[in-house]
N, C-alpha and C positions, 0 to 999 in steps of 0.2 A: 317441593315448596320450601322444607325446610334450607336446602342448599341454598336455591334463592336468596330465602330473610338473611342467613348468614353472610353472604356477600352484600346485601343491603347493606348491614350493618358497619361492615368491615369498613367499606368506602364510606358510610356517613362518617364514621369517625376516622378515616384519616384526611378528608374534607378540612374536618373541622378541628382538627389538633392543635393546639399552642405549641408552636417551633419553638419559641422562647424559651418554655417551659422544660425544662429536662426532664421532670416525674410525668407530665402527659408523653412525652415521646417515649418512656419506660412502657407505660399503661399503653398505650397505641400495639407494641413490640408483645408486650402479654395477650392482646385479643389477636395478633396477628398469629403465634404460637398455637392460642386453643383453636381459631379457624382451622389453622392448617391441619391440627389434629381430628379433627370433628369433620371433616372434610375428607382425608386418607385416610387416617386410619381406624375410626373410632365405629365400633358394628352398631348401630343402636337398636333398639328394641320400638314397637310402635309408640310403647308407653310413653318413651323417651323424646320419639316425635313429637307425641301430640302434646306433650307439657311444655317441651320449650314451645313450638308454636302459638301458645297462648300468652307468650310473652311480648311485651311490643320489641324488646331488644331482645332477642333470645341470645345473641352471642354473649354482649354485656355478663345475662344472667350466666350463662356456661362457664365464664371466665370464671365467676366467684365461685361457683361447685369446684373449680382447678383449684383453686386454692385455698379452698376447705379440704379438697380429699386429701384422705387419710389412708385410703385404700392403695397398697405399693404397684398390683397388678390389675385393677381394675379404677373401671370408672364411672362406677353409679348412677346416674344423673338422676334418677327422681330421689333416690336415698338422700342425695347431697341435696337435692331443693327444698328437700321433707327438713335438714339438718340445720340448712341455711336461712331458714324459714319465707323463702322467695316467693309465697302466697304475699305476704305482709308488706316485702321490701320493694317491688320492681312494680313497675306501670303493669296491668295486663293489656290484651289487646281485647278492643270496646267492641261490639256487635251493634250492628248500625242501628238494626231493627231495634233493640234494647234499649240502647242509646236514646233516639226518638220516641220510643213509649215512655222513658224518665221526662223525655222534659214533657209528653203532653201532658201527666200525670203531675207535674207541675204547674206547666200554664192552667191546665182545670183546678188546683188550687188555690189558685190566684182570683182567677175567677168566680168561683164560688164563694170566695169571702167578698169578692166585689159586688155580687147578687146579692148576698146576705144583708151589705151594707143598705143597699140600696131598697130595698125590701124593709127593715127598720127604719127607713126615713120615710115608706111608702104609709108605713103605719102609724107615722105621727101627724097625717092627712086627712084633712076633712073630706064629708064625702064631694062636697063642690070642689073640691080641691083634686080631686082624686079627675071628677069629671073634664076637669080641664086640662090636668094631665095624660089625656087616655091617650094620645097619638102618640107622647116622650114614652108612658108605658111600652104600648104596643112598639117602640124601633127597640128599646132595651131589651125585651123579650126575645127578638128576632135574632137581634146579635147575641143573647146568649145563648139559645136553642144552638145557634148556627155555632159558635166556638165548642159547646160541647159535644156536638156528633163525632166522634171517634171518625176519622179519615178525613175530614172537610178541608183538613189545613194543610198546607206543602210546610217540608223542615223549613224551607227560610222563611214564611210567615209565620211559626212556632218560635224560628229564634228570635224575628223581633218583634213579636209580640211580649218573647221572656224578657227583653231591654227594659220591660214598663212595670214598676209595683202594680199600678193598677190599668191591665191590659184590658179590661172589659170599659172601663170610661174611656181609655184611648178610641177604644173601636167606633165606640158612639157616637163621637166627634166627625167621624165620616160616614155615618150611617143615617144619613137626615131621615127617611120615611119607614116605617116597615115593609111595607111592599117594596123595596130597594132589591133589584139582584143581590145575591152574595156574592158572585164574583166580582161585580161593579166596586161595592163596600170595600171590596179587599184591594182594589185596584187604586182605589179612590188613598187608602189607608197608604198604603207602599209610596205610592206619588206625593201624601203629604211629608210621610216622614222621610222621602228623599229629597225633599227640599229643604227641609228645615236641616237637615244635615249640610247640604250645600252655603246654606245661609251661616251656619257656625265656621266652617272652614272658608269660608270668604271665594273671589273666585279661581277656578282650575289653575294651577301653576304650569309653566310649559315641561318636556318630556325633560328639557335640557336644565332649568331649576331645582326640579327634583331628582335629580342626578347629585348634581351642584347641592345643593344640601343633605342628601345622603355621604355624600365623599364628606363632607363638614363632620356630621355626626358619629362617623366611623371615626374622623384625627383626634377629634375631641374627648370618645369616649373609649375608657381603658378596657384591652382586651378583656374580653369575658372570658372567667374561672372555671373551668374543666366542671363536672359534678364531683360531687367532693368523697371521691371511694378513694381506696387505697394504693398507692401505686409500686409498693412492694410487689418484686417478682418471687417465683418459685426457685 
């Protein structure tokens, strides 16, 4: 697996290297070296495995342990990650499940101040007030019972539900009854906000326009700058 991400790596960035640029083709030439090293000749230990593979670039990160080590006949690699401090410096790689449990634990934040609000405005109501209210009560409830069961939601209605400061009022909007399916609500929800996205971007441009302005905004717009490490060789 690790071979693999290494070879990922390689060819992502020589994909995407600035020819122009002389210090990216230097730094291209250095991750090409430490590949090849880590690749024939380097024994590694599982430790060693399993720390770069927690890196989304693990070659990237190997490059820098090359050129921290200090060591003449060996070559460390958790010593130099420990050294390099590549806890702190480098993307890790994200676990999906973890991922998805941050944002629900978000959208339930959100929501929860949205109840709260709503809840404070329920108790500045009279009780005739309240009586007439009781069917807008009872869909609020439903939709919020329903957003906070743990599993109810797929990731792409979690993410665009995250699109909304206040996702519990959005939902409402398409939740006319309590008695309403929850799949229906959610269905109802997706089809509104995919129109109204339709309606801001105006209509579908053809395959060939958007070609045609893609090739525009590449001439227009100046190469993009390497990430900004160092491109000193050893």
């Amino acid at each position: 697996m690790l071979m693999e991400r290494l070879d990922e790596n390689l060819r992502y960035h020589a994909e995407t290297v600035d020819h122009l640029d002389i210090g990216s083709i230097y730094y291209l030439q250095g991750l090409s070296e430490v590949h090849y090293y880590l690749k024939a000749e380097h024994e590694f230990t599982p430790a060693e495995v399993e720390a770069l593979l927690s890196f989304q670039d693990p070659l990237d990160v190997a490059r820098w342990c090359w050129e921290e080590n200090t060591h003449e006949h060996s070559f460390p690699i958790c010593n130099l990650l420990k050294e390099i401090q590549a806890e702190q410096k480098f993307p890790k790689v994200v676990n999906e499940a973890e991922e998805q449990n941050r944002k629900y634990l978000k959208l339930m934040s959100l929501v929860g101040k949205d109840y709260e609000i709503y809840q404070e405005k329920l108790e500045e109501c009279s009780n005739g007030e309240l009586i007439n209210r009781a069917e807008e009560i009872a869909t609020v409830m439903a939709a919020y019972r329903f957003l906070a069961e743990e599993g109810s939601l797929t990731a792409e209605e979690t993410d665009c539900l995250l699109c909304f400061n206040r996702p519990l009022v959005e939902i409402v909007k398409y939740w006319p009854t309590a008695g309403m399916n929850a799949d229906i609500a959610m269905e109802r929800f997706a089809h509104g906000i995919s129109s109204t996205q339709k309606e801001r971007t105006g209509p579908a441009r053809s395959l060939r326009e958007r070609l045609q302005h893609a090739v525009r905004e590449v001439r227009e717009c100046p190469v993009a700058e390497k990430p900004a490490h160092e491109t000193g060789t050893r």
